[in-house]
DOGUVEX-134479 format. One record per residue: residue number from 1; x negated, z negated, y of N, C-alpha, C in turn. Coordinates in steps of 0.1 Angstrom, whole numbers, always signed. Atoms other than C-alpha are relative to their C-alpha. Layout:
! residues N
<site zase="NUM" n_c1="X" n_c3="Z" n_c2="Y" ca_c1="X" ca_c3="Z" ca_c2="Y" c_c1="X" c_c3="Z" c_c2="Y"/>
...
This chain:
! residues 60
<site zase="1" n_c1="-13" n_c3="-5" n_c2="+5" ca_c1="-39" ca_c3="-160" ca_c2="-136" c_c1="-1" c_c3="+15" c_c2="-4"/>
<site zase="2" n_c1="-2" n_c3="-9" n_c2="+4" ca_c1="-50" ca_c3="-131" ca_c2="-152" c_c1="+4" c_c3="+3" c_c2="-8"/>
<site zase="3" n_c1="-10" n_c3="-1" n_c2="+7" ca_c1="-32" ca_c3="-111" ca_c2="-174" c_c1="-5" c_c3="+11" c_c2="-9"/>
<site zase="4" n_c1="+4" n_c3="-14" n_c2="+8" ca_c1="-39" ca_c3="-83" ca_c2="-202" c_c1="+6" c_c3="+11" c_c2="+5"/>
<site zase="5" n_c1="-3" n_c3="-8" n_c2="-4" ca_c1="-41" ca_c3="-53" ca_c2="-194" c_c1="+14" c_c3="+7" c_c2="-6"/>
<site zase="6" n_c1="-8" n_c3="-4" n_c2="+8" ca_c1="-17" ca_c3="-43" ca_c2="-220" c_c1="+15" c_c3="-6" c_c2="+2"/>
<site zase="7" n_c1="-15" n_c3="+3" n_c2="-8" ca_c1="+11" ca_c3="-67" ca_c2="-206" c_c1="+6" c_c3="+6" c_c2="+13"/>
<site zase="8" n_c1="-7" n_c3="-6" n_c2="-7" ca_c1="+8" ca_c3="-51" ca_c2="-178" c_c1="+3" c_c3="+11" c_c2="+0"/>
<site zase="9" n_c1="-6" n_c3="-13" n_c2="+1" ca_c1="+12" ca_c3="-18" ca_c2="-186" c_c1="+11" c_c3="+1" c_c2="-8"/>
<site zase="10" n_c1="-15" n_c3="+0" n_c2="+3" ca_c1="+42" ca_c3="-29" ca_c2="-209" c_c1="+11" c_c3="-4" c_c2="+12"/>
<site zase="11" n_c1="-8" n_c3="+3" n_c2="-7" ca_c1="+56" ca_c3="-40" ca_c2="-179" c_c1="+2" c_c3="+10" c_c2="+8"/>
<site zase="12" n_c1="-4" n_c3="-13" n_c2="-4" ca_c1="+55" ca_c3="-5" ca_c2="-162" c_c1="+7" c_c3="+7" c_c2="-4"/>
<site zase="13" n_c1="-3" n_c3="-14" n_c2="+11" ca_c1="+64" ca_c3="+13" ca_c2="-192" c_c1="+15" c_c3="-7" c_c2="-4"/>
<site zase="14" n_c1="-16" n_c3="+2" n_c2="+5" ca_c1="+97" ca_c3="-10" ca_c2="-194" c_c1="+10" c_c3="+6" c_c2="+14"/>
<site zase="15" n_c1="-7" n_c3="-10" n_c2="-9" ca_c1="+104" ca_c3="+11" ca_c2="-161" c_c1="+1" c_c3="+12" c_c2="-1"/>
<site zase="16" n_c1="+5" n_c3="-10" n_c2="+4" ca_c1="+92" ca_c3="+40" ca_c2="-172" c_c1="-10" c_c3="+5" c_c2="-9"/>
<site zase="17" n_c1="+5" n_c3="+4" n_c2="+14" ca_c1="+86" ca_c3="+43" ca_c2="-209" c_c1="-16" c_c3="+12" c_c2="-2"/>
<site zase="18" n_c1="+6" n_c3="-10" n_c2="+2" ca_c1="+64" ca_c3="+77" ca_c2="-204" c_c1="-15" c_c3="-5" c_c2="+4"/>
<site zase="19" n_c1="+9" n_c3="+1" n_c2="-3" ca_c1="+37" ca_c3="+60" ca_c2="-187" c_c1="-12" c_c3="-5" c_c2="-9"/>
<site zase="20" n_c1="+15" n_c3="+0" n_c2="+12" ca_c1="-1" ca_c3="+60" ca_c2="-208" c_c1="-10" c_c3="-12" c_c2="+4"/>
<site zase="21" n_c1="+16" n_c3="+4" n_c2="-6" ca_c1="-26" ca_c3="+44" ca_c2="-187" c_c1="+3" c_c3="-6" c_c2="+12"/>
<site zase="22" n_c1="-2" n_c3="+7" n_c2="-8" ca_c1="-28" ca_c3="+16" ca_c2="-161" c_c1="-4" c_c3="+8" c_c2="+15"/>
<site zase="23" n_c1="+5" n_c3="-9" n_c2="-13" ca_c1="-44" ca_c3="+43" ca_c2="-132" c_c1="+12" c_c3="+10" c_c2="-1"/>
<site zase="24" n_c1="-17" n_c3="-9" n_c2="+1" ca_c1="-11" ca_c3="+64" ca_c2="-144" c_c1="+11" c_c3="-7" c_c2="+11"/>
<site zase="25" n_c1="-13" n_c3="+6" n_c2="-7" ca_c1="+9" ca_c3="+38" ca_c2="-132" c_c1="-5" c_c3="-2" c_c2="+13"/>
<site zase="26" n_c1="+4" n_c3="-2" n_c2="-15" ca_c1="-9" ca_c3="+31" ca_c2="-100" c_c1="+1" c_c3="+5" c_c2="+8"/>
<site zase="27" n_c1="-3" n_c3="-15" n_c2="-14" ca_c1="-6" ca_c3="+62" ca_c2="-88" c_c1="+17" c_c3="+3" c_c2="+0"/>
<site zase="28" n_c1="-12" n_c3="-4" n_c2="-6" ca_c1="+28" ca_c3="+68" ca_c2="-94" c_c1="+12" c_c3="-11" c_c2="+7"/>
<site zase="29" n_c1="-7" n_c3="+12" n_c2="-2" ca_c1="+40" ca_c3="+31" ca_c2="-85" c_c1="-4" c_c3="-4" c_c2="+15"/>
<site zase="30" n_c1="+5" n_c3="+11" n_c2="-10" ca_c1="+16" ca_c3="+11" ca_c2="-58" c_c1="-5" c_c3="+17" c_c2="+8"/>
<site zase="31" n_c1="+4" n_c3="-10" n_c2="-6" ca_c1="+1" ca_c3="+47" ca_c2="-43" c_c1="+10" c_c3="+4" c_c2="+12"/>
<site zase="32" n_c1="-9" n_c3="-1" n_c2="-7" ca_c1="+33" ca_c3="+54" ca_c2="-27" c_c1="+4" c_c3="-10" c_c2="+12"/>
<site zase="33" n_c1="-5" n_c3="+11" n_c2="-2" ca_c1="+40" ca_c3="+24" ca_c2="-14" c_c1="-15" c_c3="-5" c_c2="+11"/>
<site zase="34" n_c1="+11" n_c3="+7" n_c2="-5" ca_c1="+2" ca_c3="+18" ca_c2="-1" c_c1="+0" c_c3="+7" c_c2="+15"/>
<site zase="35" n_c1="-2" n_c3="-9" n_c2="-7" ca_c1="+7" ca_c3="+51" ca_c2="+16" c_c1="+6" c_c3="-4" c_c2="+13"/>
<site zase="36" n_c1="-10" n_c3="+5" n_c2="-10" ca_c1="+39" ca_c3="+42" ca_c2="+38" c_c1="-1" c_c3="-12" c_c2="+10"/>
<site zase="37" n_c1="-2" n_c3="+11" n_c2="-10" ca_c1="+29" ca_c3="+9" ca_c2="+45" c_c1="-16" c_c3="+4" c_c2="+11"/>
<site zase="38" n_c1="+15" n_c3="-6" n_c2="-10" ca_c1="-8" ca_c3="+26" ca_c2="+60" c_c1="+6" c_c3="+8" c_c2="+10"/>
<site zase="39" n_c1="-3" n_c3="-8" n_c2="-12" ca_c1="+17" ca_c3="+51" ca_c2="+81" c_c1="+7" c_c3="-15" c_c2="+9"/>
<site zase="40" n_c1="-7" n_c3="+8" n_c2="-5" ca_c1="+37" ca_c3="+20" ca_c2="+91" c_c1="-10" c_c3="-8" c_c2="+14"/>
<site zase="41" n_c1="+11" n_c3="+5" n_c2="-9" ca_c1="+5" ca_c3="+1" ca_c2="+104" c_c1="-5" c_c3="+9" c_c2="+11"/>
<site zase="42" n_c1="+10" n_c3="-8" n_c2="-13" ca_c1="-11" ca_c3="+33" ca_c2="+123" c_c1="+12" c_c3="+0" c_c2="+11"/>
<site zase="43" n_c1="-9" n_c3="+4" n_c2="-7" ca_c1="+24" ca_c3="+34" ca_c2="+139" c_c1="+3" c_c3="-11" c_c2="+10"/>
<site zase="44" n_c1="-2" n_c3="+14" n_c2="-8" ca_c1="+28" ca_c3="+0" ca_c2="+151" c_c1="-12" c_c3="+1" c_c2="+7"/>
<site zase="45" n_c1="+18" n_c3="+2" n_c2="-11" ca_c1="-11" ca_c3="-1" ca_c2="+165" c_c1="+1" c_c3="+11" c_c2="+7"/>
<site zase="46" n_c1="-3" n_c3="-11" n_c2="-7" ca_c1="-3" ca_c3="+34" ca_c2="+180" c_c1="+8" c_c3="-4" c_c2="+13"/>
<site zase="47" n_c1="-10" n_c3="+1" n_c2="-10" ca_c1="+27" ca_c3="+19" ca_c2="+201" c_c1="-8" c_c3="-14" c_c2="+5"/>
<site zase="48" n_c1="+6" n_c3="+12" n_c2="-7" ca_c1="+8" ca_c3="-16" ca_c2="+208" c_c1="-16" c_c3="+2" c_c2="+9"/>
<site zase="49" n_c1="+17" n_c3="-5" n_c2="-9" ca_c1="-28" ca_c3="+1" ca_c2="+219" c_c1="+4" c_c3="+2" c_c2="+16"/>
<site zase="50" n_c1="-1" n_c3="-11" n_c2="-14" ca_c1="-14" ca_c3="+19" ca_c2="+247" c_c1="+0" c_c3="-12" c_c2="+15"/>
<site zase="51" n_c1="-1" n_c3="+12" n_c2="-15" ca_c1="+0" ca_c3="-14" ca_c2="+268" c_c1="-13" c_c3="-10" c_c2="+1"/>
<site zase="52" n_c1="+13" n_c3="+7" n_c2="+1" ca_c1="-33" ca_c3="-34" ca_c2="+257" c_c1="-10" c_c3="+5" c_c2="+1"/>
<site zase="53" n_c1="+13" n_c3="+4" n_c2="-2" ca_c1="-57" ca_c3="-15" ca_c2="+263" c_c1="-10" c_c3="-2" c_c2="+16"/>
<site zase="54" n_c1="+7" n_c3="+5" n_c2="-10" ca_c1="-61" ca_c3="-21" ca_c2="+300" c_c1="-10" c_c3="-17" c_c2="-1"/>
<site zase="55" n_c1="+7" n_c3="+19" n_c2="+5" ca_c1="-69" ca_c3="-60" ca_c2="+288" c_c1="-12" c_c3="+4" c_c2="-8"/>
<site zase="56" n_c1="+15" n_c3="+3" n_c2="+11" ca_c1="-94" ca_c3="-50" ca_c2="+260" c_c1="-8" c_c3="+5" c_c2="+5"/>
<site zase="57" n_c1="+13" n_c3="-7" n_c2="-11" ca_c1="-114" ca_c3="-24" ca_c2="+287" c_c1="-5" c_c3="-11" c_c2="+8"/>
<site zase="58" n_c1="+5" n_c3="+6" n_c2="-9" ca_c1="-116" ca_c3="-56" ca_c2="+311" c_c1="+9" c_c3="+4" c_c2="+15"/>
<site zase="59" n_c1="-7" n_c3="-1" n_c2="-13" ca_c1="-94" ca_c3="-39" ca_c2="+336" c_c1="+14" c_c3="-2" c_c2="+0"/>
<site zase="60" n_c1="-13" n_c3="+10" n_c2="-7" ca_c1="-63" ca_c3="-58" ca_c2="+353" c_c1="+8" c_c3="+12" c_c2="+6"/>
């Protein structure tokens, strides 16, 4: 299901017509977005490590 590159960058640039180049859009679209969801994850594993890891050391 791939797609030209050129569709998809019309399909950025019908959000934001300024956009040139598909690493343009990346960064100012999915970058954001990759970001948040990577604090989201260290977050959640931050609060679930703490009560697990007597079980993953082996001690009860």
């Amino acid at each position: 299901l791939a797609m030209p590159e050129v569709v998809i960058l019309s399909l950025y640039q019908a959000i934001i017509p300024s956009m040139k180049s598909i690493m343009q859009c990346l960064i100012c679209f999915n970058l954001p977005f990759t970001i948040v969801k990577g604090l989201i994850d260290v977050g959640i594993s931050m609060l679930i490590y703490k009560p697990l890891s007597p079980l993953l050391k082996g001690k009860h």
